[in-house]
C-alpha positions in Angstrom: -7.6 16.8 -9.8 -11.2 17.2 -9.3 -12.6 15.0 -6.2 -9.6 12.8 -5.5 -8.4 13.0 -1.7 -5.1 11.6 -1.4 -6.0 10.9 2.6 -8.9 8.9 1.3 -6.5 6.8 -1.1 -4.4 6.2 2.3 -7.1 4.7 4.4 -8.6 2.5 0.8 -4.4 1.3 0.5 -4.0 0.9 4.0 -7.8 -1.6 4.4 -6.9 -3.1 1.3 -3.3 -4.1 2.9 -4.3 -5.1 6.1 -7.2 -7.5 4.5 -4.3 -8.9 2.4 -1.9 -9.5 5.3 -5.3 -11.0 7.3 -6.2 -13.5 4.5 -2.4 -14.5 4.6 -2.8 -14.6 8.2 -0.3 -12.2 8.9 -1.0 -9.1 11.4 -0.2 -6.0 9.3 0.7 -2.6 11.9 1.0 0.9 10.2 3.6 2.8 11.7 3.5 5.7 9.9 2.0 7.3 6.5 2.8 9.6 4.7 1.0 10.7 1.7 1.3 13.6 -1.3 -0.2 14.4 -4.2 1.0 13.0 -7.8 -0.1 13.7 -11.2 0.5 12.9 -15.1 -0.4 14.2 -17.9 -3.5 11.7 -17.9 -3.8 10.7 -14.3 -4.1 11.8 -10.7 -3.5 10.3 -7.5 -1.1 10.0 -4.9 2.1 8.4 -3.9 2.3 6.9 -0.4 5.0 5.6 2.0 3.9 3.2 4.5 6.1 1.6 7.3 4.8 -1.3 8.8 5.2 -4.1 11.5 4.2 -7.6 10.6 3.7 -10.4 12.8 3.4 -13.8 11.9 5.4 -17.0 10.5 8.2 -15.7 8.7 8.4 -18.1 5.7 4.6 -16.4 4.7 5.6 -13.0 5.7 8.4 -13.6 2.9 6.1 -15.0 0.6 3.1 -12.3 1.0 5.5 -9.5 0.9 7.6 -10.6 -2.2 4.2 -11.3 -4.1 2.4 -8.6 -3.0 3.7 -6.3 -6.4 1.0 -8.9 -7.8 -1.2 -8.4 -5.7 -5.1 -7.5 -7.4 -6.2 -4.6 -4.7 -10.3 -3.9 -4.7 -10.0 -0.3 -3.8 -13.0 1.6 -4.2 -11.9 5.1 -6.8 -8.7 3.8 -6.4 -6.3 1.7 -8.5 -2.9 0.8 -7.2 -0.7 1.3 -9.8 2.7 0.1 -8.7 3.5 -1.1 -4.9 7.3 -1.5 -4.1 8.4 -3.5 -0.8 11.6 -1.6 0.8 13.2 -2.8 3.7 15.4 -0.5 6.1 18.8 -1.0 7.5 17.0 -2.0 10.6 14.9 -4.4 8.9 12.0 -2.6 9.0 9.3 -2.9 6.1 8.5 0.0 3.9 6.0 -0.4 1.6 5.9 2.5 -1.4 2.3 2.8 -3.7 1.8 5.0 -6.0 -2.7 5.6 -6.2 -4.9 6.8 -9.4 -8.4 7.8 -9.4 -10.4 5.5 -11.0 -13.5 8.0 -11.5 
């Protein structure tokens, strides 16, 4: 796992979220995150658990959030690989990524 900082992934994944949520005009607040190390055979990265607060018109909130498994990230050494939108009892929004160096 040569070079790849799963901290580094967090802040690429969280700027690339929060420029999402902006072009969709939606205000994106990180909670929390949590971050931890992940490997395959073939790849390395990290998986990371966000839980955010998003402000804005609910019918796009709705829309953004149930598209953005879609969504092309430009993230720098990084490629999301799979992004999962979870929501809490208490409505809350957890968003789950799993990261891979692209080096």
């Amino acid at each position: 796992m040569k070079g790849y900082d799963e901290r580094d992934a967090a802040r690429a994944l969280i700027a690339a979220l929060t420029a999402a949520a902006l072009a969709a005009q939606i205000t994106l607040t990180i909670t929390e995150a949590r971050e931890r190390p992940w490997a395959s055979a073939t790849f390395h990265g990290a998986r990371h658990v966000l839980s955010v607060g998003v402000a804005g018109d609910v019918a796009t909130i709705e829309g953004w959030l149930a598209a953005l498994p879609e969504h092309p990230f430009a993230m720098a050494h990084h490629i999301v690989a799979d992004i999962a939108v979870v929501r809490s009892a208490n409505a809350d929004v957890v968003i789950e990524a799993l990261t891979v160096a692209n080096d």
